[in-house]
C-alpha positions in Angstrom: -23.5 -28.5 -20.3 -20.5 -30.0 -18.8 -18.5 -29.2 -16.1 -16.9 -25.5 -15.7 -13.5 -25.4 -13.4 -13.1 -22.1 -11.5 -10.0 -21.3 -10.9 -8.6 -19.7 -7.9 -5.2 -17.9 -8.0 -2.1 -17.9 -5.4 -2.6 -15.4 -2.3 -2.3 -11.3 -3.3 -3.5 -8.6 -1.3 -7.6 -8.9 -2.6 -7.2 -11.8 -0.4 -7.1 -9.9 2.9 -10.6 -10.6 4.0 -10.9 -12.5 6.9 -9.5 -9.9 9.5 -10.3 -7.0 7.8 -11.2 -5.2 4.4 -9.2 -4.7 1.9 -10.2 -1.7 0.6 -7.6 -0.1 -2.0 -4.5 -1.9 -4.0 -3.2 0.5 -6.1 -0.8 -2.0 -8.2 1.8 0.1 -10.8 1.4 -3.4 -13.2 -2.7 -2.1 -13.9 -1.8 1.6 -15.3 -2.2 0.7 -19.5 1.1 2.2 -20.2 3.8 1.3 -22.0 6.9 4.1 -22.4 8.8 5.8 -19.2 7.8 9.7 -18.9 4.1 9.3 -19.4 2.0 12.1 -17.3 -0.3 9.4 -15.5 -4.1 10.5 -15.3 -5.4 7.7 -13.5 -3.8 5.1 -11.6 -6.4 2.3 -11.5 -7.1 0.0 -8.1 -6.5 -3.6 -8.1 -8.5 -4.3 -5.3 -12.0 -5.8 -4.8 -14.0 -2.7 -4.6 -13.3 -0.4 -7.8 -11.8 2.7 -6.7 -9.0 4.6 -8.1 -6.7 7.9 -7.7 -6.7 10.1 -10.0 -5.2 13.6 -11.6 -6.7 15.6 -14.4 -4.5 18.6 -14.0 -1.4 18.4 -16.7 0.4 19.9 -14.4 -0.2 17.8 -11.2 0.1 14.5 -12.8 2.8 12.2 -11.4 5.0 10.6 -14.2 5.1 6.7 -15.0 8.0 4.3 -14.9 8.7 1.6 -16.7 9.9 -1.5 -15.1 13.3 -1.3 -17.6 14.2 1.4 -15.1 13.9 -0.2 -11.6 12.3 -3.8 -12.4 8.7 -3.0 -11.6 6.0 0.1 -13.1 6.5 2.5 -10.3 5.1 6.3 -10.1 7.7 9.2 -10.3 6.0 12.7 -7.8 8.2 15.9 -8.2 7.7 18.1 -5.7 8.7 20.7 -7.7 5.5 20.3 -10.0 3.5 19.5 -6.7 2.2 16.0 -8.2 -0.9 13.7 -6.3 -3.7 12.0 -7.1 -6.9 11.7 -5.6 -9.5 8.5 -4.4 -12.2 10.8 -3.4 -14.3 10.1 0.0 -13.9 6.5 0.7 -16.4 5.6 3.3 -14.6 2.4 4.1 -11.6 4.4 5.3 -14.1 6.4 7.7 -12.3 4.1 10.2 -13.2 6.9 13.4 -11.1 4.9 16.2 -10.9 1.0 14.8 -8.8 -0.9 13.0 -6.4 0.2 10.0 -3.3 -0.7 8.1 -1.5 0.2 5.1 1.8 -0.8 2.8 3.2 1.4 1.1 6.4 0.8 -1.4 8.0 4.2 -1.0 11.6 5.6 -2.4 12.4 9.4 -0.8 14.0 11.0 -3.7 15.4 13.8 -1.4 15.5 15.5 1.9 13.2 18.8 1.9 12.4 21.4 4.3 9.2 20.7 4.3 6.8 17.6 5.0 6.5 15.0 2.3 2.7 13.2 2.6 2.7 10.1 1.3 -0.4 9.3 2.2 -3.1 11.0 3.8 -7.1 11.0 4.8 -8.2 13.9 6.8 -8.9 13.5 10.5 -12.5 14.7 9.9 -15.0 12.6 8.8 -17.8 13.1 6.9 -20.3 13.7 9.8 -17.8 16.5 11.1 -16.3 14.4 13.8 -12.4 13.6 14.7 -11.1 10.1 15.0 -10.7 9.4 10.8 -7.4 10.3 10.1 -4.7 8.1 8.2 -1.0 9.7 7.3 2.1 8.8 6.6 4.9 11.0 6.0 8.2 12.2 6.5 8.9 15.1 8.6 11.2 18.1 7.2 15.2 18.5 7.4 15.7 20.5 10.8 14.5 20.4 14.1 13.5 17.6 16.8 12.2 15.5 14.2 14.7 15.7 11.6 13.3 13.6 8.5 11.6 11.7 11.1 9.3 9.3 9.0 5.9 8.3 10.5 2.4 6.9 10.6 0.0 8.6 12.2 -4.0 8.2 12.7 -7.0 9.2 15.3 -7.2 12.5 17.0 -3.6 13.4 15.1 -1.5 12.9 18.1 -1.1 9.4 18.2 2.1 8.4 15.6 4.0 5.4 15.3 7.8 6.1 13.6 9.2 4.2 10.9 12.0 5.7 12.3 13.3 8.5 14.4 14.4 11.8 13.5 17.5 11.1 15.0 18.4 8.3 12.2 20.2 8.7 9.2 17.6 8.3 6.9 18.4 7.2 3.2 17.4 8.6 0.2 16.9 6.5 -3.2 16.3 3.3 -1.6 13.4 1.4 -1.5 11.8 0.5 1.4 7.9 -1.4 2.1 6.7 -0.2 4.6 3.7 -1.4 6.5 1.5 -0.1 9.7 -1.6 -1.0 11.4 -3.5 0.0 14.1 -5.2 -2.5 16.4 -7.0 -2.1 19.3 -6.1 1.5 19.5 -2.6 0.7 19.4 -0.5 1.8 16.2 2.3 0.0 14.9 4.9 0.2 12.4 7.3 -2.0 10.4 10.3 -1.5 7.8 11.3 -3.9 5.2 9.2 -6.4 7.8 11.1 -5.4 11.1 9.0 -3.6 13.7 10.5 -0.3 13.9 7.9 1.6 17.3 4.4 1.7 18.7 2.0 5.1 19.4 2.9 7.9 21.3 2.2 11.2 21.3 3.3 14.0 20.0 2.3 17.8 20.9 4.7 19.2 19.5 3.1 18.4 15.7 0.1 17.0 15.7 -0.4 18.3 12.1 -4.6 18.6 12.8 -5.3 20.4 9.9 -9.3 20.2 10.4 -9.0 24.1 10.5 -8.4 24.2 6.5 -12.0 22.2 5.7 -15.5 23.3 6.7 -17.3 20.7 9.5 -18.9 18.3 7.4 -17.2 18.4 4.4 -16.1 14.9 2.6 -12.4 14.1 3.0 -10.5 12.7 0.3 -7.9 9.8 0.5 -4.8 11.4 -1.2 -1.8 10.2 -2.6 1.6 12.3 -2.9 -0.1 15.4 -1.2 -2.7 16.6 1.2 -4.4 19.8 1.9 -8.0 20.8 -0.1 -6.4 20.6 -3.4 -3.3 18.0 -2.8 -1.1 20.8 -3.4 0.5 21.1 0.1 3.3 18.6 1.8 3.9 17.1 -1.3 6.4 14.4 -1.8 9.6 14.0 -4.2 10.2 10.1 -4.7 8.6 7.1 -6.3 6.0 4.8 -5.6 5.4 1.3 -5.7 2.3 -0.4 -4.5 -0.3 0.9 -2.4 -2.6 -1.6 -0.6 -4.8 -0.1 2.6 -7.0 -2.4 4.6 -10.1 -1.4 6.5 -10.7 -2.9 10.2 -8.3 -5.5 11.9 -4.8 -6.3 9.8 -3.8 -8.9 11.8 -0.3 -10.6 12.0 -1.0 -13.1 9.6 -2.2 -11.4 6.9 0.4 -8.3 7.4 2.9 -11.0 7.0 1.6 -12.0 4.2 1.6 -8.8 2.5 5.0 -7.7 3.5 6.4 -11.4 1.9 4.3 -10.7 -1.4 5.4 -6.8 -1.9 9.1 -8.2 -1.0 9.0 -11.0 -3.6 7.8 -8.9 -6.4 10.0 -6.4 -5.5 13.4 -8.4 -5.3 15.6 -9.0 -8.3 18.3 -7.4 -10.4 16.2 -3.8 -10.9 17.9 -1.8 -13.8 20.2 0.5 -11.9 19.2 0.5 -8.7 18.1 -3.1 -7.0 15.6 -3.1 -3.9 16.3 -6.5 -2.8 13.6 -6.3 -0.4 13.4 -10.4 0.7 16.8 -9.6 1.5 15.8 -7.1 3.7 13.4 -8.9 5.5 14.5 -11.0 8.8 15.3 -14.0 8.7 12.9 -15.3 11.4 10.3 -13.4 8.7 7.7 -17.0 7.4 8.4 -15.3 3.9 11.9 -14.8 3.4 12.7 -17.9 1.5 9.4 -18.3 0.3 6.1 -16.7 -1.8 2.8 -16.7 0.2 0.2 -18.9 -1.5 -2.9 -20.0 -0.8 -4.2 -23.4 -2.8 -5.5 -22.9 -6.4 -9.1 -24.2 -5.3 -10.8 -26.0 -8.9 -14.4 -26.4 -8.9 -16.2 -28.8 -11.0 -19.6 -29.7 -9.5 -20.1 -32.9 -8.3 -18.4 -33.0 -4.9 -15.4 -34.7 -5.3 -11.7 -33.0 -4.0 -8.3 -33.8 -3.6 -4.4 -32.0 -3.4 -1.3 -32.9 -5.2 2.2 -31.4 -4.9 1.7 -30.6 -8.7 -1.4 -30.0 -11.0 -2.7 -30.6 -14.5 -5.5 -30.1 -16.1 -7.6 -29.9 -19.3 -11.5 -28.9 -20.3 -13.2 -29.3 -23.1 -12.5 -26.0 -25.6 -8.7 -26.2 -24.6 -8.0 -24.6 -21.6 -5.5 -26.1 -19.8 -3.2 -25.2 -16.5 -0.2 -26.8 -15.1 1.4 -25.5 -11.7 4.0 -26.7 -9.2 2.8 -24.9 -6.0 1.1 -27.3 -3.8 -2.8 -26.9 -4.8 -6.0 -28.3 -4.2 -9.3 -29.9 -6.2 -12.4 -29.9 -5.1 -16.3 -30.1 -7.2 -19.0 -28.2 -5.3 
């Protein structure tokens, strides 16, 4: 038999392996739909381990848009109809005290009296113990934190804010936003510009351990939180979701932020995210994609790298790129 090329593609967020885990990418461009308005069961994952949320209640089912309506498949959650979706127990997201970040693509529809979860894993773990806990929300209209939005983790005291109560905080615009925590230490960023680091917070520490027996296994959640997903929901849409296990370091969050921006710049239908514009300028990816090299194996040891790449195999495949890529045979 002759030789077989394998073909690498350009850097997305499954390549987020050498720091940490990337454990979920919950991409809008999987979900097998095809029409605006469709009641989404099951919103497949991207990433390299399998999982997915889902929603089998009619009711609870978050609605699908096309990309003719903001330029990319996106998820519509209505309060009203208290839509989420569900991962189940994800025992790589049992994170205790280490290492976690997240991006989230996230459009607040409106301002509510209540929390809206975005995302959320209970602070208990499976064993029973405290430490696990992963949220991001926006705090209600009113009070100290006046549609504060924040990240939160550990013990449910420590938050970082994508921004302060005190801000104006739109509504109908996209934003990415990113967090991580490293080394104990919980950061987060806005459209690529860090926005605060931990602190605490008595005042809400929104420990709900209280509403699950010790032991129980926690769900990841999406749009909701609570033992059925029905509490804190949000009212706004979602982009992607990508959450990484252990260590995000600056490199690779960097690299995410630039890929979510790129595919989510552009003329978008009515409204237009423009989210590479957003990014700073001293951001690596504002002018420019992240990439990795399109790595070719053929077998007989032989490599090289050109600005541009062609190439042909015997049953008619055949690929031509401009990115700088390289060659190499195993």
């Amino acid at each position: 038999m002759g030789d077989i090329p394998e073909i690498y593609q350009s850097w997305n967020p499954r390549h987020i392996n050498t720091d940490g885990q990337m454990v979920m990418w919950l991409n809008p461009n999987s979900i097998d739909e095809t029409g605006s308005g469709t009641s989404i069961a099951e919103w497949p994952d991207d990433g390299n381990l399998g999982y997915k949320a889902v929603q089998p209640v009619a009711e609870d089912k978050p609605e699908y848009y096309h990309s003719d309506l903001y330029g990319e498949p996106c998820l519509n959650f209505d309060d009203a109809n208290t839509e989420y979706l569900t991962c189940g127990v994800i025992p790589e997201l049992e994170v205790g005290l280490e290492d976690f970040g997240y991006a989230a693509i996230v459009m607040f529809a409106v301002r509510q009296s209540a929390v809206q979860v975005v995302l959320h894993k209970q602070h208990r773990t499976e064993g029973g113990s405290s430490g696990g806990g992963i949220t991001f929300r926006q705090m209600g209209d009113g009070g100290a934190h006046n549609n504060e939005r924040r990240s939160q983790a550990g013990n449910a005291t420590t938050k970082a804010l994508f921004a302060e109560g005190s801000d104006t905080q739109d509504t109908n615009v996209f934003h990415l936003f990113t967090s991580s925590r490293t080394n104990g230490v919980l950061n987060c960023w806005v459209d690529g510009t860090w926005t605060a680091s931990n602190a605490t917070d008595g005042s809400d520490n929104y420990n709900i351990n209280n509403l699950y027996p010790a032991g129980t296994p926690i769900s990841f959640i999406i749009g909701g939180v609570g033992p059925d997903g029905t509490d804190k929901c949000m009212d706004g849409i979602l982009g992607d979701i990508v959450v990484v296990s252990g260590t995000m370091g600056k490199g690779s969050r960097q690299k995410l932020e630039g890929f979510l921006a790129h595919k989510w710049s552009g003329i978008r239908g009515s409204i237009d995210p423009n989210l590479v514009g957003s990014l700073p300028a001293t951001h690596p990816y504002k002018t420019v994609k992240p990439s990795g090299s399109l790595g070719i194996t053929m077998g007989d040891g032989s490599s090289g790298t050109a600005s541009s790449l062609y190439g042909e195999c015997a049953g008619g495949l055949n690929w031509f790129t401009n990115e700088v890529q390289s060659a190499s045979r195993g």
